[in-house]
N, C-alpha and C positions, 0 to 999 in steps of 0.2 A: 850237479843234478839240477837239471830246471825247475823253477820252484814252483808251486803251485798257486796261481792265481785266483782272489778275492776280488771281482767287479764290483763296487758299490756305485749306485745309480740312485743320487740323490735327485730328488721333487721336492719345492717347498713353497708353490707359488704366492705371489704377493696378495692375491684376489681370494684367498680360500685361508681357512683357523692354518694358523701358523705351529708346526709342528717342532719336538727338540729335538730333530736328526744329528746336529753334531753330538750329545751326548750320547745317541746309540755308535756312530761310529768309531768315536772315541772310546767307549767301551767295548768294541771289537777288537781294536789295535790295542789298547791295555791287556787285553787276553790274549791271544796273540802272542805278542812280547813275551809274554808269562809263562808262556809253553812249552814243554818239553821239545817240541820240533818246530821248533819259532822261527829256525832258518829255511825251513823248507815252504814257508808262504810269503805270500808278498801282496797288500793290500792297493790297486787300483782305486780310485776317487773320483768320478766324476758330481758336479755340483750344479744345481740346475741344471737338470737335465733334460734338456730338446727334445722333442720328435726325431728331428736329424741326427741327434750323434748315437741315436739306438744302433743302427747297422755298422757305421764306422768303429765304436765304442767295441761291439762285441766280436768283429773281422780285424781289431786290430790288435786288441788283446787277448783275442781265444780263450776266456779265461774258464777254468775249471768251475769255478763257483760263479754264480751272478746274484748279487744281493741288492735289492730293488727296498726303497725306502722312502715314502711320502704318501700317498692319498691313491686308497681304493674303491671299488664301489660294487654295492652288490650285484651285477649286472655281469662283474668280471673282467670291468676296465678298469685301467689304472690312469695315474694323474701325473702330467708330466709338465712341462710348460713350453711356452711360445717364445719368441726372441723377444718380446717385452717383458717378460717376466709373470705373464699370465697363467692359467689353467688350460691348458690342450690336452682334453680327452684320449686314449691310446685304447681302439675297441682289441678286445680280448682274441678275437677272431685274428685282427695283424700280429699279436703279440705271438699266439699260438702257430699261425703260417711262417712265421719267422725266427723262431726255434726250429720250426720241420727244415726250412728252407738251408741254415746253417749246418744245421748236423754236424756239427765241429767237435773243442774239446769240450765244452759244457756239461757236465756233469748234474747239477746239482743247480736249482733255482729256487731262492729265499725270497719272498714276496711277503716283506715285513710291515704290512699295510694292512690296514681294514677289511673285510670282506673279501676277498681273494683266494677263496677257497675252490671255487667253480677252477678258478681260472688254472690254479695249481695243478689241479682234477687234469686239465687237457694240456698244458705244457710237458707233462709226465708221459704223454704218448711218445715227447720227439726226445725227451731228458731222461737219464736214469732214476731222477726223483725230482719232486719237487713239493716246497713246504708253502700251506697258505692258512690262512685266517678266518675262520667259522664268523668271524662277527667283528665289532668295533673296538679294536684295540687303542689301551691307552699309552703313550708316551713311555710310563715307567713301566710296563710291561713287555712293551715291545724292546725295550733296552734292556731288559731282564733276560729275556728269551735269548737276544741274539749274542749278549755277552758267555752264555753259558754253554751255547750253541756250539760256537766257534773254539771255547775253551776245551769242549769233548772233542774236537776234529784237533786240534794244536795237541793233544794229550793221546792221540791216534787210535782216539772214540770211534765205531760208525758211525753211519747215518741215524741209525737208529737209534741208537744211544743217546746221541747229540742232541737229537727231538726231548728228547725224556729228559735229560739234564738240563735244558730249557725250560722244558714245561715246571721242572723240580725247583728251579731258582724261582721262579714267580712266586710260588708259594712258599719257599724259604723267607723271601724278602716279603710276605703276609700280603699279594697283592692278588687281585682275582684277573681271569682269565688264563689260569693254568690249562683250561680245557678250549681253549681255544687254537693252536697249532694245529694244522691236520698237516700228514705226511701222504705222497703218493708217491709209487714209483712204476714204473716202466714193466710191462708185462713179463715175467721171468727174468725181474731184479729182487733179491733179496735183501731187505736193508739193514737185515742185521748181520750181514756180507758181506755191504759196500763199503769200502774204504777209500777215501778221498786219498790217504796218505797211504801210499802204497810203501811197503820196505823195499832199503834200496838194495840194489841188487849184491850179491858175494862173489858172481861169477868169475871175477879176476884174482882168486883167491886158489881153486882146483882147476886140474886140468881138463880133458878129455871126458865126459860121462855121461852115459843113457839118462836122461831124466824119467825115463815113464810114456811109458804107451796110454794110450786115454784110446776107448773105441765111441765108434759112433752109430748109428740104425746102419749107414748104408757101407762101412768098413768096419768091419769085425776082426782086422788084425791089421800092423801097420809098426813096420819095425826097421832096423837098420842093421846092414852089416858088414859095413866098408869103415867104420869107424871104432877104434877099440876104446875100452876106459882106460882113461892113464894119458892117452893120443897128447904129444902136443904139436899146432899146427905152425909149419914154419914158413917163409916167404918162396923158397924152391917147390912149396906143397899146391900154390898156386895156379890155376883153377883148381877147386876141388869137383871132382865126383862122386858121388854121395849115390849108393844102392842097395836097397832094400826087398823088402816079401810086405804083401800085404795080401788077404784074403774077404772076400767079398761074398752077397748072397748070391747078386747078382752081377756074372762078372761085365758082359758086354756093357753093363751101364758105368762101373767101375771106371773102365776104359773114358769117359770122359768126366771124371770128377775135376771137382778146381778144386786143388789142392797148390799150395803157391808157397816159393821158399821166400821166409821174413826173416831178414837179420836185426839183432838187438844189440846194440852195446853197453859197454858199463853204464855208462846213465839212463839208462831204461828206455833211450831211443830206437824207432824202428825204422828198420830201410826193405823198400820191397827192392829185392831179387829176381833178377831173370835168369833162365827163363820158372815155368809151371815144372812141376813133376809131372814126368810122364808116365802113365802107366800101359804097362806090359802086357802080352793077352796068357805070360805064361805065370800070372803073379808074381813078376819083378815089378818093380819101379826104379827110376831111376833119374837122378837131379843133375844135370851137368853146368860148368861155368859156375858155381860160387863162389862168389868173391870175399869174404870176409877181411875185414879192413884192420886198421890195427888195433881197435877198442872194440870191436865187435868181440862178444862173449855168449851169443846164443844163437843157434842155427833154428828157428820154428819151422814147422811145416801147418799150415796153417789148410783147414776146408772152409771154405765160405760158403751163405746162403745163398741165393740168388743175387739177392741186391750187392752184397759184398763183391759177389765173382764179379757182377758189373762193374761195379765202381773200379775194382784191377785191372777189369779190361779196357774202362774206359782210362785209367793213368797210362797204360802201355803204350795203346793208342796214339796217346799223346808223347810218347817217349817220357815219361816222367819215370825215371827210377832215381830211385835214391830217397832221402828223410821222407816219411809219412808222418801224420800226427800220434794217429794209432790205428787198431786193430778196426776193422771195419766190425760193426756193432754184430751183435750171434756170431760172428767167427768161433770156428773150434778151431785147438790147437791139437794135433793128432800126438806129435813127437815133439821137443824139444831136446837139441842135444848142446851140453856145455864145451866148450873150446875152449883152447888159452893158447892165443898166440903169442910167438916167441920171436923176439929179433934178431934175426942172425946178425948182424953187423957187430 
């Protein structure tokens, strides 16, 4: 399973009070370590941290967490340095345009710095959350927080939690600014929901099975019936046709839902599927050419927003099928159905 990745983006310029960033680091990778699912993360480091290696840093490691550590400012920039080793202002506005701009796997943006609390406020528009700082944090707090933080996310804490188990260590360890962490997240994210550490998958355990119908405003029923529980799928079963019922308010709109086949495999990877399901005008649907490979263990039938259908039209486009990162953000997932494929050989 791919691990989950920890960006740390150290600032410590030579021109400005010199801060103990390795000691909060150090106390994230001691937590870490410590954790029940210590193998499922993996700690990136960048030091002295450029203006330039922002966009290289975060396109090369996609990393689920981005944890930013040295000098903020109430205004909602942060502090990075220059190739001398100076202070280079980073305005909040670039920071924010370039989180929208990536939309990648980022999840989750720790801004362990002074004042940074505006800035968390608008990074949380492009991020499922993001944590900042009501005011001037001191050294042994800010290593307090993040140690305890990371310790709830390794121990497969929320988000939510993980704020509060931080704020809770500051004040175990008698030190102030326990009310200083603000949490935000992303408009219809819940973070006492959110889980960095997702469980991994059992699929390669059962065979063939309905997981569950989910409806939505503009499909009010959506099911299958070409697939039995029990089904196992073998290599002579190749392509599959996949045919369902689905019922709608309205049907002529129905008729042109984006509704798109995503395959999952055991390691919780997703592959877009060609082609769309089509829909019927007589309440069939119907998915043809599925390909499921030999580790694929989930057939989704995924509806996207607007932007999501986009973004699949524009991979198509491009002939890109195959790995995606994930689910294009508000996607619903209508149906998932379990496989177990089998080798004939």
């Amino acid at each position: 399973m791919k691990p989950i990745t920890i960006l740390v983006l150290a600032a410590n310029p030579n021109d400005v009070t010199q801060l103990k960033l390795t000691d909060e680091v150090k106390a994230i990778g001691r937590q870490i370590q410590r954790a029940e699912f210590r193998d499922r993360f993996q700690l990136v480091q960048y030091w002295g941290t450029e203006i330039q290696d922002l966009q290289k840093a975060l396109m090369h490691h996609d990393p689920q967490i981005v944890h930013f550590l040295g000098h903020g400012h109430p205004e909602g920039n942060v502090v990075l340095e220059d190739s001398s080793g100076l202070a280079a202002t980073v305005s909040a506005e670039s920071l924010v345009e370039l989180f929208a701009i990536l939309d990648g796997n980022t999840r989750c943006v720790v801004l362990n710095a002074c004042s940074t609390e505006k800035l968390a406020r608008r990074i949380a528009d492009s991020v499922d959350c993001a944590v900042g700082m009501s005011g001037k944090i001191s050294d042994a707090t800010a290593t307090a927080f993040a140690a305890a933080f990371y310790r709830g996310l390794g121990f497969g804490r929320n988000v939510e939690d993980a704020v509060k188990l931080g704020c809770n260590e500051i004040k175990l360890n008698g030190l102030t600014g326990s009310d200083l962490p603000k949490l935000f997240c992303r408009e219809g994210v819940d973070p006492s929901e959110m889980l960095i550490l997702e469980s991994p998958s059992d699929a390669d355990s059962v065979s063939a099975e309905i997981l569950g119908v989910d409806l939505t405003t503009q499909i009010s029923h959506f099911s299958v019936r070409t697939l039995r529980n029990g089904q196992d799928i073998h290599w002579n079963d190749l392509p599959l046709t996949i045919e369902g019922q689905y019922s709608a308010e309205d049907a002529s709109a129905a008729l042109d839902l984006g509704v798109w086949v995503v395959l999952q495999d055991t390691y919780g990877a997703y592959y877009l599927q060609n082609p769309r399901v089509t829909f019927l005008s007589d309440w069939n649907w119907i998915a043809t050419n599925v390909l499921p490979g030999a580790r694929i263990a989930l057939v989704h039938f995924v509806r996207m927003d607007a932007a999501g259908h986009q973004y699949f039209e524009r991979l198509t486009t491009r002939n890109h099928w195959g790995a995606i990162k994930q689910l294009p953000r508000r996607s619903h997932v209508l149906l998932s159905i379990r496989i177990n494929r089998v080798d004939d050989s």
